[in-house]
C-alpha positions as CSV (number, residue, x, y, z in Angstrom):
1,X,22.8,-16.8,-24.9
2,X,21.2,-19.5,-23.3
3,X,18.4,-19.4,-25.6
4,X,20.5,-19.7,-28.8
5,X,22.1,-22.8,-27.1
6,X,18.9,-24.5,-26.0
7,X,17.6,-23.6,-29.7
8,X,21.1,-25.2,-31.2
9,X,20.7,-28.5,-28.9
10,X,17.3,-28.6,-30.1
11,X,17.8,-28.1,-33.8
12,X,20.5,-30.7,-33.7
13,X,18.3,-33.4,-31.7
14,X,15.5,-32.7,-34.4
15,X,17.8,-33.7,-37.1
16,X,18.9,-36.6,-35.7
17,X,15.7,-38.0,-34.4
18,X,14.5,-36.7,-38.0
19,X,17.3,-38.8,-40.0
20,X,16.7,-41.7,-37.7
21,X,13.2,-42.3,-38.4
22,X,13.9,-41.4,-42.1
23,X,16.4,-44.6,-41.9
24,X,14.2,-46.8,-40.3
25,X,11.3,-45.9,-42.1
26,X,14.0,-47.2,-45.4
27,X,14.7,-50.1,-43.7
28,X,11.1,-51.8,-42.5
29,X,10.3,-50.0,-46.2
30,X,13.6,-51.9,-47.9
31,X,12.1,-55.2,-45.7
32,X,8.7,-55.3,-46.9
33,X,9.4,-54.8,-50.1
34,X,11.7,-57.9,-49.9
35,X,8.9,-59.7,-48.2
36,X,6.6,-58.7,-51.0
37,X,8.9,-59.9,-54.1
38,X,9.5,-62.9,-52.3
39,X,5.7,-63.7,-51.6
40,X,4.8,-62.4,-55.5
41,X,7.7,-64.6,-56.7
42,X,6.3,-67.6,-54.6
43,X,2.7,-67.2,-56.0
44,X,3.9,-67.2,-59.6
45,X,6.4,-70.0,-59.1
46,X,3.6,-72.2,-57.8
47,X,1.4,-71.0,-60.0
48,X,2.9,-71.7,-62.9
49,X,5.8,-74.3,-62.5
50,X,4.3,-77.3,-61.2
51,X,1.7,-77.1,-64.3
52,X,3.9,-76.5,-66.8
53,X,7.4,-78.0,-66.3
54,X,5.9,-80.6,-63.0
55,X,8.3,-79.1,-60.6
56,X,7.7,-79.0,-57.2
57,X,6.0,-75.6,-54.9
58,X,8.3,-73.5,-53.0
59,X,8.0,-72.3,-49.9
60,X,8.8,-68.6,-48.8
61,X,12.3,-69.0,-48.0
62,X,13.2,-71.3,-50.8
63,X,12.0,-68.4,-53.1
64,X,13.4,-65.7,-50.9
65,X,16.7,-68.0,-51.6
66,X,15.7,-68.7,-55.5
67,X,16.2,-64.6,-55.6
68,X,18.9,-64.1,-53.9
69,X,20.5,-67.4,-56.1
70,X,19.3,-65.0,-59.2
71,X,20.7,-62.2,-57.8
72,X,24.5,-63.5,-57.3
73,X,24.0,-65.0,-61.0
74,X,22.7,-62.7,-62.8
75,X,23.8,-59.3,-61.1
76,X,21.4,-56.5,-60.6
77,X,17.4,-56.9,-61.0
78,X,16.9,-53.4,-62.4
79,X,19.4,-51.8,-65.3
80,X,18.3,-48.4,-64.2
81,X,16.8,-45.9,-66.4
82,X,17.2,-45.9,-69.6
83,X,20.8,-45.5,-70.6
84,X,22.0,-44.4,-67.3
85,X,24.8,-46.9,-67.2
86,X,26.2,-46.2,-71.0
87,X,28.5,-43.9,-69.3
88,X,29.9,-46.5,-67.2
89,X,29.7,-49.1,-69.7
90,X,31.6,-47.3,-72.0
91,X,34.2,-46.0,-69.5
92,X,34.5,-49.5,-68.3
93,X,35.5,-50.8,-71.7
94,X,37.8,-47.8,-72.7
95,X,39.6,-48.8,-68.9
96,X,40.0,-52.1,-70.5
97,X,41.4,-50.9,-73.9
98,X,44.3,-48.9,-72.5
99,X,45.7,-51.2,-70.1
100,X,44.6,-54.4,-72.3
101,X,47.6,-54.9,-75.1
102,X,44.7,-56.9,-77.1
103,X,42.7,-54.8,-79.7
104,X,40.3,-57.8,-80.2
105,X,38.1,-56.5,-77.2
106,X,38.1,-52.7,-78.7
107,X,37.4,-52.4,-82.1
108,X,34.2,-51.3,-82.8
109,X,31.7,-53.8,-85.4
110,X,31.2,-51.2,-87.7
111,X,33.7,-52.3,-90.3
112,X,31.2,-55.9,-90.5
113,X,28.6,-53.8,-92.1
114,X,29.9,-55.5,-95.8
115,X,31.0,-58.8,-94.2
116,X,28.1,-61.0,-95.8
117,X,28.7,-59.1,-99.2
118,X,32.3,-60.4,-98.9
119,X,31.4,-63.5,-97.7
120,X,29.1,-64.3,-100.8
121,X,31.8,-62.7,-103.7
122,X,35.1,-63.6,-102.6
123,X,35.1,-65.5,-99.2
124,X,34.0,-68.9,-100.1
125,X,37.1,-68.7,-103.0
126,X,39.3,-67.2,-100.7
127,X,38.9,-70.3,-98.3
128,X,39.0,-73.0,-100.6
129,X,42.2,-71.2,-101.9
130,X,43.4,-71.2,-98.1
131,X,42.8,-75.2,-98.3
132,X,44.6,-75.7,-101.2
133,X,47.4,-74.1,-99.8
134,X,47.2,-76.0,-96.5
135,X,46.8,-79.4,-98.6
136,X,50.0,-78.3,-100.6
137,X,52.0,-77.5,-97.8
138,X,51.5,-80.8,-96.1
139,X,52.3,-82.8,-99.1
140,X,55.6,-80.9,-99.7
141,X,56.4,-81.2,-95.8
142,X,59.3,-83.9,-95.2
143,X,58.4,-87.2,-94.0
């Protein structure tokens, strides 16, 4: 009995020292790599910016900040795979649809496939008729 006890506090001192190290390891990994993009995105910035557009070097934590900047702005650096996030996309917008009264955000573009072919044999007409109209109701409007 004491055996199986001394082999259960073990297993379960394993694991943790096991899942701790794993999380460190991600960490200084999750670090470096930050240290690394930042140092890459330095180098190309003075590289190339002061030549081309005359602006002035960065140092590491202006371009550590630059990214970050870009990273509120512009949301995520990586889309993921390809098409991983058309599910969510799409979920997203059908979330929208339902609780939105508008149907201007959910109809789908196919019905523009003929839209220049309209454009070119009736739409032109149809707004200079719409003009006309406009110009006819203003000069019949009371004064």
């Amino acid at each position: 009995m004491e055996k199986h006890i001394e082999h259960k506090v073990k297993s379960k001192a394993e694991k943790f020292i096991k899942k701790t190290v794993k999380i460190l390891f991600y960490i200084v990994a999750g670090i470096g790599f930050l240290v690394l993009f930042a140092y890459i995105f330095m180098y190309l910035w003075n590289w190339l910016m002061p030549e081309i557009f005359g602006l002035t070097t960065l140092d590491f934590w202006q371009a550590g900040g630059l990214l970050i900047l870009a990273k509120i702005i512009f949301g995520n650096f990586s889309g993921g795979k390809d098409g991983a996030n058309k599910g969510n996309k799409k979920k997203k917008r059908e979330r929208a649809c339902k609780g939105n009264g508008s149907r201007m955000w959910c109809d789908d573009f196919s019905k523009w496939e003929f839209y220049d072919e309209f454009w070119k044999k009736e739409g032109e007409q149809a707004y200079n008729d719409y003009l006309e109209r406009k110009k006819n109701d203003a000069d019949q409007a009371p004064s």
